[in-house]
C-alpha positions as YAML, in Angstrom:
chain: A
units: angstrom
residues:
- id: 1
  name: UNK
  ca: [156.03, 125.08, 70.92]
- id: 2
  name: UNK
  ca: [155.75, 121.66, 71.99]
- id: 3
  name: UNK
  ca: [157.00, 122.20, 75.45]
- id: 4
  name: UNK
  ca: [154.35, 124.63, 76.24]
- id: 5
  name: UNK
  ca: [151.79, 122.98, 74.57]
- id: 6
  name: UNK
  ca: [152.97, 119.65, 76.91]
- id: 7
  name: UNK
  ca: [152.94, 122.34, 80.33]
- id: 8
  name: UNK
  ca: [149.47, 123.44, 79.25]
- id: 9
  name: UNK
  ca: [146.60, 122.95, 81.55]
- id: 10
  name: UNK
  ca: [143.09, 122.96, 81.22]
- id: 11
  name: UNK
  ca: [141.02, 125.58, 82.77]
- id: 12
  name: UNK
  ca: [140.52, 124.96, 86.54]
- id: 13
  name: UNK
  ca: [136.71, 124.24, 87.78]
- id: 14
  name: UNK
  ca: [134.66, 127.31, 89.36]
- id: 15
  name: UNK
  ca: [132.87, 126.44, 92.49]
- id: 16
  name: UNK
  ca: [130.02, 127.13, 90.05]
- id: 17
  name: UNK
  ca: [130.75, 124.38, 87.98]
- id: 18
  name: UNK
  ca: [131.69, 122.06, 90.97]
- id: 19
  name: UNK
  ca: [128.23, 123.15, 92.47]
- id: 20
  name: UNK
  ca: [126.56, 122.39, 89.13]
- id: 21
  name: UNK
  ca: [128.07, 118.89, 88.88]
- id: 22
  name: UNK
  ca: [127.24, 117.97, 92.33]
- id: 23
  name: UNK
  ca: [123.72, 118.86, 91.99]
- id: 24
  name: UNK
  ca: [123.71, 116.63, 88.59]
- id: 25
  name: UNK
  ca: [125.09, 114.00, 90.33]
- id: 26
  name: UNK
  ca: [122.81, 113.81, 93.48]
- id: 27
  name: UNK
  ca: [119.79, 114.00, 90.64]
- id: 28
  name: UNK
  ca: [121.24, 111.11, 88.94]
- id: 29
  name: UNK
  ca: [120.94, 108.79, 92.06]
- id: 30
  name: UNK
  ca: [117.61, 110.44, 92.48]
- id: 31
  name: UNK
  ca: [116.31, 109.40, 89.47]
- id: 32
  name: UNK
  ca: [118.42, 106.68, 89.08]
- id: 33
  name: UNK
  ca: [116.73, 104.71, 92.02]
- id: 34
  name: UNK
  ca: [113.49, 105.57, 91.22]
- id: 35
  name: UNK
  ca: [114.15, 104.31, 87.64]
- id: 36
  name: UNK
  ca: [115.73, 101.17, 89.34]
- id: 37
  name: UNK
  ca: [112.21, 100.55, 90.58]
- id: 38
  name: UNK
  ca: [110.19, 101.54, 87.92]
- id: 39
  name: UNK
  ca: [112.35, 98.66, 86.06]
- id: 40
  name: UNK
  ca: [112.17, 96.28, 88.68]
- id: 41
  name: UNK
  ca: [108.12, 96.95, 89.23]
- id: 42
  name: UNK
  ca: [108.11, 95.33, 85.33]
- id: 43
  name: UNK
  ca: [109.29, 92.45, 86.99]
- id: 44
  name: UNK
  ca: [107.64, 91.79, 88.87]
- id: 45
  name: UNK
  ca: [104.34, 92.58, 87.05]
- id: 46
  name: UNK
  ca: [104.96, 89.50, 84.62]
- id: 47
  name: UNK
  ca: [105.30, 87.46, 87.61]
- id: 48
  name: UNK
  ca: [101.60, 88.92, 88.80]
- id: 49
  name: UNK
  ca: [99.84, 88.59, 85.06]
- id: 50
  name: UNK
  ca: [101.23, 84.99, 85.29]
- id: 51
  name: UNK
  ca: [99.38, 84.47, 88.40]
- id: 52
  name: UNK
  ca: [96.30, 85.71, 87.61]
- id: 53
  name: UNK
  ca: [96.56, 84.42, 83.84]
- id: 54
  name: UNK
  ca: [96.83, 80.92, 84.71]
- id: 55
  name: UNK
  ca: [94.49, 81.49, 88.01]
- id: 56
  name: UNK
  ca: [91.50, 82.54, 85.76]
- id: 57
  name: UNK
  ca: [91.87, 80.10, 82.84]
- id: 58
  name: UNK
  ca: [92.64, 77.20, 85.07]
- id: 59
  name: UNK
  ca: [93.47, 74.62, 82.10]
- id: 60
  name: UNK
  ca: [92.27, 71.44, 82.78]
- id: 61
  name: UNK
  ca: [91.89, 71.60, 86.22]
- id: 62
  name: UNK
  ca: [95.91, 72.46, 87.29]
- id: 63
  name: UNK
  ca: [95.49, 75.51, 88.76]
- id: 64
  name: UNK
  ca: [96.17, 74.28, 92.57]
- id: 65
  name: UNK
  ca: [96.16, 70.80, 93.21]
- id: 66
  name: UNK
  ca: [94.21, 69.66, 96.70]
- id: 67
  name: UNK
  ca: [97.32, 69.05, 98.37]
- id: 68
  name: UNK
  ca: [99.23, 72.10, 97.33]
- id: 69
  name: UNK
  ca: [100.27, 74.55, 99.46]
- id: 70
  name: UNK
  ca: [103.15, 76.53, 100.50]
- id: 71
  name: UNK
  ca: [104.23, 76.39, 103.82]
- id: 72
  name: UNK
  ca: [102.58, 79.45, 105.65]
- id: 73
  name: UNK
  ca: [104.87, 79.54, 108.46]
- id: 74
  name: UNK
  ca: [108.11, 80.14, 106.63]
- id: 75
  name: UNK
  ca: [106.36, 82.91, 103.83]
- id: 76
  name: UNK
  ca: [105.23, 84.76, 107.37]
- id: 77
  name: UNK
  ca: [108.03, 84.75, 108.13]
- id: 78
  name: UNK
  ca: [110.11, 85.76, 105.29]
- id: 79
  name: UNK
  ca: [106.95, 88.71, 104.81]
- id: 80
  name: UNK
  ca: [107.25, 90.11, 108.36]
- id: 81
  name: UNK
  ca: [111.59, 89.85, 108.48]
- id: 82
  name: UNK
  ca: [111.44, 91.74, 105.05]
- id: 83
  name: UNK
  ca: [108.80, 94.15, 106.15]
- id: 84
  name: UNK
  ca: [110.75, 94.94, 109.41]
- id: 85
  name: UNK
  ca: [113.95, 95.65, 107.23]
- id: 86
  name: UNK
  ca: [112.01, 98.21, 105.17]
- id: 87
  name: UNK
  ca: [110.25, 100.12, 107.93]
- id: 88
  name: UNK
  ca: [114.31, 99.98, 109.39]
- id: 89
  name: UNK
  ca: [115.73, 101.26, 106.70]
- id: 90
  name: UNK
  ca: [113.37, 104.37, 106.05]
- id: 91
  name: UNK
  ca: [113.07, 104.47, 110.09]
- id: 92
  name: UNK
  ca: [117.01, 104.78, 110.17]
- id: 93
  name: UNK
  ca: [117.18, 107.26, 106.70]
- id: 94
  name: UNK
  ca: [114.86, 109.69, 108.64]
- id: 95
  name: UNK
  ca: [116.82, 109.93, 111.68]
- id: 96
  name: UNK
  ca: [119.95, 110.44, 109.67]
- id: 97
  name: UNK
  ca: [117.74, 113.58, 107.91]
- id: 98
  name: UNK
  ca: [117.10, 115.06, 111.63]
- id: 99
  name: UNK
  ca: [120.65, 114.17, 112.44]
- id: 100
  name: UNK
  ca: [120.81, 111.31, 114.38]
- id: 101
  name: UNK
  ca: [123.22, 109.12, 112.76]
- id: 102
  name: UNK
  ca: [123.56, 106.70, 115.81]
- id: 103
  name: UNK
  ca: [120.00, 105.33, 114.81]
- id: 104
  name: UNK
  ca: [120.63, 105.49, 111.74]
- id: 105
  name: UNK
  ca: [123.49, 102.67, 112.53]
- id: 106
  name: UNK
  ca: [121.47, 100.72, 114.73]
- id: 107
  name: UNK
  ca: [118.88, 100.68, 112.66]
- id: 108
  name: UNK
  ca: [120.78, 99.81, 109.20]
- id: 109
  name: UNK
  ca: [122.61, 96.74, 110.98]
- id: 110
  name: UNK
  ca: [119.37, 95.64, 112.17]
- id: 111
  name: UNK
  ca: [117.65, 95.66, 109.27]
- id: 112
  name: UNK
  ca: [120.76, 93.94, 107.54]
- id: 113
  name: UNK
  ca: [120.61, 91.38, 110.38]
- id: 114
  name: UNK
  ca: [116.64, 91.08, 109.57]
- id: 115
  name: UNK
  ca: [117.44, 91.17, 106.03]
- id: 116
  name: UNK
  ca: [119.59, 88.13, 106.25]
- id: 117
  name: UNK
  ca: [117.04, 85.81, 108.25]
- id: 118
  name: UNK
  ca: [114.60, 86.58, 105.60]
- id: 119
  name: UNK
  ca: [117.05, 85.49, 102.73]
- id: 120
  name: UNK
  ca: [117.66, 82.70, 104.68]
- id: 121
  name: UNK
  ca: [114.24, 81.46, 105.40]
- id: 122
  name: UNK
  ca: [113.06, 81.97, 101.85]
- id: 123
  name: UNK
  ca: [116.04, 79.53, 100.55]
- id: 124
  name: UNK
  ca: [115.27, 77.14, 103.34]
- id: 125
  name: UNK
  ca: [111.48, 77.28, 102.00]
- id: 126
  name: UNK
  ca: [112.25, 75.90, 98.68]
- id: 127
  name: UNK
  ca: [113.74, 72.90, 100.88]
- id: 128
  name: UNK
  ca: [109.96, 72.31, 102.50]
- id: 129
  name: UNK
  ca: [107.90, 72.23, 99.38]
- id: 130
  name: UNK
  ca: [105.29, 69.26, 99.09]
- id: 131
  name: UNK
  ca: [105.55, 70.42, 95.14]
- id: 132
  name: UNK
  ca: [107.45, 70.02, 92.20]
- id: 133
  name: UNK
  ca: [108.08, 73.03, 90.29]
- id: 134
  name: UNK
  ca: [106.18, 71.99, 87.52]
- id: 135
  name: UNK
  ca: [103.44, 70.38, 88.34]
- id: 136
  name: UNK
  ca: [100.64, 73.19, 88.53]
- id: 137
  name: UNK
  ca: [100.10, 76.72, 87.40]
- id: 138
  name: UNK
  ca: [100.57, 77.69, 91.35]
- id: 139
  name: UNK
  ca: [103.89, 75.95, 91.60]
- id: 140
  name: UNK
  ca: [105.30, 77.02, 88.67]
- id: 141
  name: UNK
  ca: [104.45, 80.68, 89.66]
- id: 142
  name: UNK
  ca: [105.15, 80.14, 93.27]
- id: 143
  name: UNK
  ca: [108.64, 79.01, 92.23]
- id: 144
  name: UNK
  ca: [109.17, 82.21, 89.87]
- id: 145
  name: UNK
  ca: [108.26, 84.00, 93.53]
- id: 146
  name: UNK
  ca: [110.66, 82.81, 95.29]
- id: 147
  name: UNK
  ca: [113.27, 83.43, 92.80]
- id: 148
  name: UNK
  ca: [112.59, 86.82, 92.58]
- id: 149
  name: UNK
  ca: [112.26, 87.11, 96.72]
- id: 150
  name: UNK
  ca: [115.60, 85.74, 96.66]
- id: 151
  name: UNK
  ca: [117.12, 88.44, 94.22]
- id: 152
  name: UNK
  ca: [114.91, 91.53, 95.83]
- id: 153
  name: UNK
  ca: [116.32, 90.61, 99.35]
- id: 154
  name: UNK
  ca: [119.47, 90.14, 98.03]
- id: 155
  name: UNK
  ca: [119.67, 93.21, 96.00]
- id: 156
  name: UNK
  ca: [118.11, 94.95, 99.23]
- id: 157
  name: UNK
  ca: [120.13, 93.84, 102.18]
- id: 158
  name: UNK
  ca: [123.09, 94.33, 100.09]
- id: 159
  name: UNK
  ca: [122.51, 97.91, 99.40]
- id: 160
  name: UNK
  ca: [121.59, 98.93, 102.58]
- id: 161
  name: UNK
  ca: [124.85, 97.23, 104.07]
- id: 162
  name: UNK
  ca: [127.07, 99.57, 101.52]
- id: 163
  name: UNK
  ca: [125.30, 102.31, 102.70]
- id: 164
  name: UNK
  ca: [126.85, 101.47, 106.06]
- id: 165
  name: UNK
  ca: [129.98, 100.50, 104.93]
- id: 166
  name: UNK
  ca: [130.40, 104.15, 103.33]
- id: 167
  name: UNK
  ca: [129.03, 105.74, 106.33]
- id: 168
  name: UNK
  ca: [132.26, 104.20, 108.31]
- id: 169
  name: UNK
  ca: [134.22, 105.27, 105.20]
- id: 170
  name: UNK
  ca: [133.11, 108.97, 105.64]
- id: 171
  name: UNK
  ca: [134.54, 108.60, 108.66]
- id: 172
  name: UNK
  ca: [138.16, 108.07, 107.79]
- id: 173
  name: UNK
  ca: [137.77, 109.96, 105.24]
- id: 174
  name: UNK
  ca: [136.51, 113.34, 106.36]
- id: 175
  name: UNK
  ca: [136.78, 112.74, 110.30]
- id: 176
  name: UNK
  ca: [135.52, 114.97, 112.65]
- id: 177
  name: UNK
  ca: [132.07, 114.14, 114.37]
- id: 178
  name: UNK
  ca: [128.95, 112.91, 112.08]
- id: 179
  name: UNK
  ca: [130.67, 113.73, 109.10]
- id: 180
  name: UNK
  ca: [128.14, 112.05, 107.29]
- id: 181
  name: UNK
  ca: [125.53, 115.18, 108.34]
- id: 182
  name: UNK
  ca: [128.43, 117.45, 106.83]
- id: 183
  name: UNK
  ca: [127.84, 119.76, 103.49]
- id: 184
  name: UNK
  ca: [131.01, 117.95, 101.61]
- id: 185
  name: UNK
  ca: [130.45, 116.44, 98.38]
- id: 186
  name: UNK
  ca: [130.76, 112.91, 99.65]
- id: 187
  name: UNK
  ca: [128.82, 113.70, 102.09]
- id: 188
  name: UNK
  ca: [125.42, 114.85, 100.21]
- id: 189
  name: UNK
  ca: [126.00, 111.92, 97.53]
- id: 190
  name: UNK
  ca: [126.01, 109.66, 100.71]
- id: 191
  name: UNK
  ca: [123.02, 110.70, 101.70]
- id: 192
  name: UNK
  ca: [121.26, 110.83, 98.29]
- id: 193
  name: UNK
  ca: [122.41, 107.30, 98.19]
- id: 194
  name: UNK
  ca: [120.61, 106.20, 101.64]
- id: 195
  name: UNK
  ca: [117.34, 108.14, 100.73]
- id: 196
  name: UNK
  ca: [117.02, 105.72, 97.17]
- id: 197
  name: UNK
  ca: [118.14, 102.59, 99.67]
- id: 198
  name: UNK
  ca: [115.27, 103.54, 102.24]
- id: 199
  name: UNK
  ca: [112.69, 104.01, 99.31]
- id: 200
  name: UNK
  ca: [113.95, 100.92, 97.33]
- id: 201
  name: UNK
  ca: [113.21, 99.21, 100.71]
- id: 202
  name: UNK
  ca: [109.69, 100.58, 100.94]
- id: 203
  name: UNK
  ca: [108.64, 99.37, 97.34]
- id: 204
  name: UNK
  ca: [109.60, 95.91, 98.18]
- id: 205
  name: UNK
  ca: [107.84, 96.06, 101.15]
- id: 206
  name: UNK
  ca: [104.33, 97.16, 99.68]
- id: 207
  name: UNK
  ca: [105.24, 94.47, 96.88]
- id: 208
  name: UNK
  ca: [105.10, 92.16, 99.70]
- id: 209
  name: UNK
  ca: [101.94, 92.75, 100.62]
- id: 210
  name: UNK
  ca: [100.76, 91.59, 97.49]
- id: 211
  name: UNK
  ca: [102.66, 88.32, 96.50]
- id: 212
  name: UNK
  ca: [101.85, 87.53, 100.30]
- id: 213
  name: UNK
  ca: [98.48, 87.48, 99.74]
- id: 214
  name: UNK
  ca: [98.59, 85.84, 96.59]
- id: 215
  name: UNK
  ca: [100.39, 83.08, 97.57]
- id: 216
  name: UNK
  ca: [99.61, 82.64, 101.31]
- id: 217
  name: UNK
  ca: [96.29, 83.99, 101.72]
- id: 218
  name: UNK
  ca: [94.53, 83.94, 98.25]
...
């Protein structure tokens, strides 16, 4: 009794089940990044009502001081090298869709490469300031801006390089030529995966828009 019950094995999968848990799985990163960003857009949001909250009640005059402003040439440049890594990103997830995954290469390391001169000129930013941190409503929120910059290009650049990295995976793992355009399992979570990337990419980029104009135009 015991030795068959040890030899026992469980039912094997049907390739309706596998089917079924493929298509649950390839929902979950659907939903899953567009959860992400719902989250994220909270975020971000208390970082706007501050704005606008200290902004319009302007407590004794501390708003803005005269001589406070953030320096326009680096947030222009952190705006457009962020804005040219989102329009890569969903540039390079549409070519993979029509089956070019050569662009979509080019265009992922690009937009890493962009990516990583807009993380770097929004750290070097916080080195220019003619501000302390606390010293007005718009530094203190400025500050919590460029925290958050930091963590949405990190968070960014970072998934859109995996997405690379596991495109060369496919590779070795599957062979053959474009595997990653292939109907294998890995294959369709892969590009589930670079479809939430390229739309994660696209919210921080309209995001952008707005803190860019709060801060640098406003």
């Amino acid at each position: 009794m015991t030795d068959t019950f040890s030899k026992a094995k469980g039912p094997s999968s049907t390739p309706e089940e596998r089917e079924f848990e493929l298509r649950a799985q390839i929902g979950s990163i659907w939903s899953g990044g567009r959860l992400f960003i719902g989250m994220y857009t909270f975020l971000l949001a208390s970082e706007v009502f501050s704005y606008f909250y200290l902004r319009s009640s302007n407590n004794g005059s501390l708003w803005r001081l005269p001589h406070q402003h953030a320096p326009i040439a680096y947030g222009w440049t952190v705006f457009i090298a962020m804005t040219t890594t989102a329009l890569l990103a969903i540039f390079g997830s549409r070519r993979l869709r029509k089956g070019d995954v050569a662009d979509f290469q080019v265009a992922g390391w690009t937009g890493v490469t962009t990516g990583l001169i807009a993380l770097i000129v929004q750290v070097w930013q916080l080195t220019k300031l003619g501000f302390h941190p606390g010293s007005s409503g718009y530094a203190s929120t400025f500050m919590g801006f460029a925290v958050l910059n930091i963590i949405s290009i990190v968070l960014g650049t970072y998934w859109l390089e995996t997405t690379l990295a596991r495109s060369l995976r496919l590779r070795k793992e599957l062979g053959g030529e474009n595997p990653e355009l292939s109907m294998a399992p890995t294959a369709q979570l892969f590009r589930a995966n670079v479809a939430a990337m390229a739309y994660f990419w696209g919210f921080l980029a309209i995001s952008g828009v707005l803190f860019t104009a709060m801060f640098y135009v406003m």
